[in-house]
C-alpha positions as CSV (number, residue, x, y, z in Angstrom):
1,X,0.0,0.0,0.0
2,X,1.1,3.3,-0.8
3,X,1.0,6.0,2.2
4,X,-1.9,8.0,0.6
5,X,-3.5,4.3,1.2
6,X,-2.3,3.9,4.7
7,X,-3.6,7.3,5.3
8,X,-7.1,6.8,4.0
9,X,-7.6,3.5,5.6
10,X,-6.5,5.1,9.3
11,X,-9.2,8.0,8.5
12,X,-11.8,5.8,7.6
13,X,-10.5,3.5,10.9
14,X,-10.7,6.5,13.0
15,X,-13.9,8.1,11.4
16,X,-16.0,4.7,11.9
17,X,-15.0,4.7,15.8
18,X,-16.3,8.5,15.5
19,X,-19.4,7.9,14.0
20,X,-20.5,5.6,17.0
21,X,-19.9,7.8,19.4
22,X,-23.7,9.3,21.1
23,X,-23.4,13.7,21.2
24,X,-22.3,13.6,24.9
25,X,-19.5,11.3,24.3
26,X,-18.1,13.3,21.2
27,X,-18.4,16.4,23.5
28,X,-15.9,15.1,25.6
29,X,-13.6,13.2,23.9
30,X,-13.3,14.6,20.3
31,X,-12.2,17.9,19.8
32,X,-11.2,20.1,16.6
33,X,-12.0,18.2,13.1
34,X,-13.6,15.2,14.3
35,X,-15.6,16.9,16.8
36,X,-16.8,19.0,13.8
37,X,-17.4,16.1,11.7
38,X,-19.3,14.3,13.7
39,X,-21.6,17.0,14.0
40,X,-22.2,17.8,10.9
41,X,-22.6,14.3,10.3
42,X,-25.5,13.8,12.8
43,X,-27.0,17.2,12.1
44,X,-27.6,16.1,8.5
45,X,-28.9,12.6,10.0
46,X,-31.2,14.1,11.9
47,X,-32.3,16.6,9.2
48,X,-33.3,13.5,6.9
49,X,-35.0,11.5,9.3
50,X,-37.0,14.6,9.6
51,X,-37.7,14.8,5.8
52,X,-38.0,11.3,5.5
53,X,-40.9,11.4,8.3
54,X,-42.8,13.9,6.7
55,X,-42.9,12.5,3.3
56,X,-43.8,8.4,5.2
57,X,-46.9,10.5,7.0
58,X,-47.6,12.6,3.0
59,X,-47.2,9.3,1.8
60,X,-49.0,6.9,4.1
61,X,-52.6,8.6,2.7
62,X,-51.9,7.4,-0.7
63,X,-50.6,3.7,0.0
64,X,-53.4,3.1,2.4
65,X,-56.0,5.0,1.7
66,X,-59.2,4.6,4.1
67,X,-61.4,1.7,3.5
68,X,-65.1,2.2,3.8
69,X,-66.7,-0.2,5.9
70,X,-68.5,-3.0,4.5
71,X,-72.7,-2.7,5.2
72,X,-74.0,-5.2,7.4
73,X,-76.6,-7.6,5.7
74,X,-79.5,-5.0,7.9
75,X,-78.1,-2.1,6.3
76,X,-78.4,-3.5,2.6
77,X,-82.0,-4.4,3.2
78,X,-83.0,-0.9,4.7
79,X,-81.1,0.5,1.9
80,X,-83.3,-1.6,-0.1
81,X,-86.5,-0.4,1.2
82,X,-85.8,3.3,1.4
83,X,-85.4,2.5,-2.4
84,X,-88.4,1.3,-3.1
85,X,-90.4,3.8,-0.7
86,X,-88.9,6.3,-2.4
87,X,-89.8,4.7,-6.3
88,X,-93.3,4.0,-4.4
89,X,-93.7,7.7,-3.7
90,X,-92.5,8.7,-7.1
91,X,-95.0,7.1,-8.7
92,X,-97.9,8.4,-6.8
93,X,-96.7,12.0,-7.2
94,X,-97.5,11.4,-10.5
């Protein structure tokens, strides 16, 4: 490996080791550059998950819309006769 190569694969060493750290523990043991990056780096996280929640909930109406309830067996037959009560009054308007 060249030392550009040993160089990058520390970074990326050091920089995954970083990532896992929670805020408070960055706080107090990074400082400088890393500190910054990490940062950053969970700023932006936490700015997505943000986005990405909104558009789930924007979303969520379209993939599952609401289902009407099914009528009950009682509710297609009074259905039924307000039809013809209503056809039955129609007629003797007439």
């Amino acid at each position: 490996m060249s030392e550009d190569q040993k160089k990058i694969l520390d970074i990326q060493k050091k920089w995954s080791e970083v990532r896992r750290l929670s805020r408070e523990e960055a706080a107090s043991q990074l400082e400088g550059d890393w500190l910054e990056a990490h940062t950053r780096f969970f700023d932006k996280f936490d700015e997505d998950m943000t986005k990405m929640t909104e558009i789930s909930q924007l979303l969520q109406k379209a993939l599952e819309p609401p289902k009407v309830a099914k009528k009950t067996l009682g509710q297609k037959r009074r259905d039924k006769w307000a039809r013809i009560q209503a056809r039955e009054a129609a007629r003797a308007g007439n």
